[in-house]
N, C-alpha and C positions, 0 to 999 in steps of 0.2 A: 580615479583614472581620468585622464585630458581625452578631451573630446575626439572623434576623428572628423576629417574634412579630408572630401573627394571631390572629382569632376565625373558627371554618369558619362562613360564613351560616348561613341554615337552609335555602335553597333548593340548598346542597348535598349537603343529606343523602339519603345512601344512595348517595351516590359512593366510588366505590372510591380510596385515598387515593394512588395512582401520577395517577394520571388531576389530580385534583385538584390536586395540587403541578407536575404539568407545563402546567397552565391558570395557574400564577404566573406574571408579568412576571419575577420574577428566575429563576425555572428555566428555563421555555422548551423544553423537550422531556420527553415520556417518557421517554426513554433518560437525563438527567439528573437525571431522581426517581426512576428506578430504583437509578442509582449511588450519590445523596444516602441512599434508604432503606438501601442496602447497606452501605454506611460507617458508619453509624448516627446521621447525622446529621439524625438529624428524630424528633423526640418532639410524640406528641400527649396531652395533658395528665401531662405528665410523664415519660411513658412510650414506649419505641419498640413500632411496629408493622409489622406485612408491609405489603408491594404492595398488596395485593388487602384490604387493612380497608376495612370499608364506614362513612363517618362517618355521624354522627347530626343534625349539625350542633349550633353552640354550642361545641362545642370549642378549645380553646386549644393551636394549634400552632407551635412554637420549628423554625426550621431554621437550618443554615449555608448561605447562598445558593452556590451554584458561582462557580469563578473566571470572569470572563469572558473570553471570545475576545480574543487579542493584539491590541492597537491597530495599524489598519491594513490586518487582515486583517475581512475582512465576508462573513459568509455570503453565500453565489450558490445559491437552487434550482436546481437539478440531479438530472438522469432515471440516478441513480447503479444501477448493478449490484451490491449488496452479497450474495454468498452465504450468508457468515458473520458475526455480529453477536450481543455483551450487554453487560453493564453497563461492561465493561472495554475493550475493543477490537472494531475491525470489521476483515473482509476486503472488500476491493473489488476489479473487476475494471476494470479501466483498458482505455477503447477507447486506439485508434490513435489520433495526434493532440492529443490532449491532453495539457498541459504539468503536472507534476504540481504545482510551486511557483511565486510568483511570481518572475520574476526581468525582465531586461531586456526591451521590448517586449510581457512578459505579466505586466500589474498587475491585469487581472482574468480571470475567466471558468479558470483551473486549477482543478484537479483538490482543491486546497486547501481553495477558496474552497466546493466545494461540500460538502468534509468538514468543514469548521468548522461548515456549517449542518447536519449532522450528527451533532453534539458531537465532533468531534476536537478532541484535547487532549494537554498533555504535548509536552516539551520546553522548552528556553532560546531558541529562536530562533523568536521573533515571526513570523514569517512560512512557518514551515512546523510551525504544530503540531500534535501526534499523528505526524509522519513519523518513520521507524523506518528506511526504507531507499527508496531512488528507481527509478521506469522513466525511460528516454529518451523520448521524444516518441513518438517512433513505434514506440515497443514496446508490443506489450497485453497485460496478462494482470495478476496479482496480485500486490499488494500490504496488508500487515499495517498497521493504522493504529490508536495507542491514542488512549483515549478517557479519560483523567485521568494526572497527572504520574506516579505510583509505575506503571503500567501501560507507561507510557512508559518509565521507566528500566528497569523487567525487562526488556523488550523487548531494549531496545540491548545487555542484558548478554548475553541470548542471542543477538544479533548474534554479539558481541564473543567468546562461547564456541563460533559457529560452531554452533548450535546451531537455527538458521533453516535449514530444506531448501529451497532453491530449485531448482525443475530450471524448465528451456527448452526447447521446439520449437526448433531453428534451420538453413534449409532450405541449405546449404550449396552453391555453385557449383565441381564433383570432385567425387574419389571420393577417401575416404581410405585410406590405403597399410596402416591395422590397422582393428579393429573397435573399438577404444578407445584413448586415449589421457588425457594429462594436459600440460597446456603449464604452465609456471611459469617465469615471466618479468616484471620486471618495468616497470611500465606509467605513466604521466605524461603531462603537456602535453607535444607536440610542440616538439622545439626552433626547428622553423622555420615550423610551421603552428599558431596559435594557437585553429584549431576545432578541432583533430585531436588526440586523444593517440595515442602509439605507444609503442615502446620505446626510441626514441631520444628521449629526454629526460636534460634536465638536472635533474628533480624526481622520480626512480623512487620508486613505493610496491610493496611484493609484492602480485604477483597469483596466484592458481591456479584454473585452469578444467578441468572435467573432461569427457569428450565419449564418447561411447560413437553406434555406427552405430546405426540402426532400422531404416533402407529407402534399399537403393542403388538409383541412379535410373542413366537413360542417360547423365545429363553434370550430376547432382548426385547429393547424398546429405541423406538428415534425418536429424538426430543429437535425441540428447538430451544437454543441457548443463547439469550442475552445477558449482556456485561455491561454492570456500571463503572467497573474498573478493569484496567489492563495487567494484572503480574503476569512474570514468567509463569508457561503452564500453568494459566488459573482451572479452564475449565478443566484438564486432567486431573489435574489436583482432587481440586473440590470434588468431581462425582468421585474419583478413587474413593472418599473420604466418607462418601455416603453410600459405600457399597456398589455401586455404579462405578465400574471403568468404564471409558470409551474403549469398544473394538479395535484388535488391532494395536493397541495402546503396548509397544516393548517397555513401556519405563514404567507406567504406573497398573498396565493393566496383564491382559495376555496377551501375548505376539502371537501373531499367526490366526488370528482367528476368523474363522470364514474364509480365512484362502488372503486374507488384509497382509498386503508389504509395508501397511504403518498403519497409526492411528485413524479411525476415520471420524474426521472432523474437519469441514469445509464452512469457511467464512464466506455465507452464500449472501448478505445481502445487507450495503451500505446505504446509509441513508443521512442527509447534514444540509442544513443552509448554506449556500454558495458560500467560500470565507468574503468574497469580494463584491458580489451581487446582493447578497440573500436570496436567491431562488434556491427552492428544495431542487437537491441532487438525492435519486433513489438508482440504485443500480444493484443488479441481482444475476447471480453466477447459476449457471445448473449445476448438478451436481454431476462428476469425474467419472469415467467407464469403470474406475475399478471403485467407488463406492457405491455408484449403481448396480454393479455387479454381487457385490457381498450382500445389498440390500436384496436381491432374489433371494439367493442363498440363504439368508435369514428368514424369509418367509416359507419356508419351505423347511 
């Protein structure tokens, strides 16, 4: 894309040059003339300067405009939870409900639609950019989402090096037989239910789930659930498979349970070296009214 070249009015002097560049048609956010001044992609009469320059107007400013948003995908306002957020990447906290990508029956209003109006970015595939790693529908809690392509590929590398801490709330229907445990087994499309993975497939990927007790209940237990890998529905999978559903669980467990409108399973808490910095990022979600809710109910 060819650079752009402007003249600052005069009616904008003494504006701070973040401000400024994110009031362009072709940037379009703060958070995208943040990233553009970071890169050092924007000189104003020749020269790069911070965030916070105050112009004088009459100046002569050169930028590289940002790529834009994937054809197809369109920013959606949305009342997003974001904890953590800069130039690079944002943390979100994902209600219940909401689909994170588009796919069949859901061409708008995900989880996507409202991050792209957010600058999410990065990746090859058009219709989920900035995603690094997915919730289920009805799972809440965090996920990491970059915000330019190199951001995006650290990201995945830290995936890939296992190197992303994911833990889970997941309020389990038993009592487990140790205080911890590790299932590794691996996980696929169902051979004979094509909503469902299990372990009886003809397409296994390795999975490993880690599970450790917190609070044994009368006729459940809550665990905390770390993942060395990402499949569709690992953690339901896997406890279904050990006798252990998650509560709530309509597909692999029992619906309804404790008064549960879904599964209760909440990705409460991220943790990973900046892709761009290395500084540890830790960020940790409470847990939802209506899982804290069922948790009464289960002790009683």
């Amino acid at each position: 894309m060819s650079s752009l070249r402007l003249r600052v009015p005069d009616t904008a002097a003494g504006e701070r040059l973040d401000r400024f560049l994110a009031g362009l048609p072709e940037v379009g956010s703060r958070a995208a003339a943040e990233r553009l001044l970071a890169a050092g992609d924007v000189r104003v009469d020749g020269a790069p300067q911070s965030k916070s320059h105050r112009l004088a107007g009459g100046e002569q400013v050169e930028l590289q405009p940002p790529a834009a948003a994937p054809a197809g995908v369109v920013g959606e306002a949305m009342d997003l939870r974001i904890p953590y957020e800069d130039e690079y990447l944002l943390v979100v906290d994902k209600p219940a409900g909401v689909v994170v990508h588009p796919a069949a029956g859901h061409a708008t209003g995900t989880l996507v639609h409202g991050l792209v109006a957010h600058d999410a970015a990065g990746g090859e595939e058009a219709d989920r950019p900035g995603i690094v790693h997915r919730l289920d529908r009805d799972t809440s809690g965090l996920l990491v989402v970059a915000r330019s392509v190199e951001a995006h590929r650290r990201l995945q590398n830290l995936v890939r090096r296992r190197a992303l801490e994911r833990e889970y709330a997941a309020l389990v229907v038993g009592r487990p037989r140790s205080r911890r445990g590790t299932i590794e087994a691996p996980i696929g499309r169902d051979r004979d239910d094509p909503t469902r993975h299990s372990l009886d497939t003809g397409t296994p990927r390795d999975a490993i789930t880690h599970f450790e007790v917190e609070e044994l209940l009368p006729r459940h237990a809550l665990l905390r659930v770390t993942l060395e890998t990402g499949r569709t529905h690992q953690i339901r999978v896997h406890l279904a498979a050990i006798g252990l559903p998650v509560a709530g669980d309509p597909l692999y467990g029992k619906p309804r349970e404790l008064g549960l409108e879904r599964q209760f399973l909440h990705a409460r808490r991220l943790a990973f070296p900046h892709p761009m910095t290395g500084d540890r990022i830790e960020v940790v979600s409470p847990l939802p009214d209506d899982l804290a809710a069922a948790i009464v109910r289960a002790r009683s």
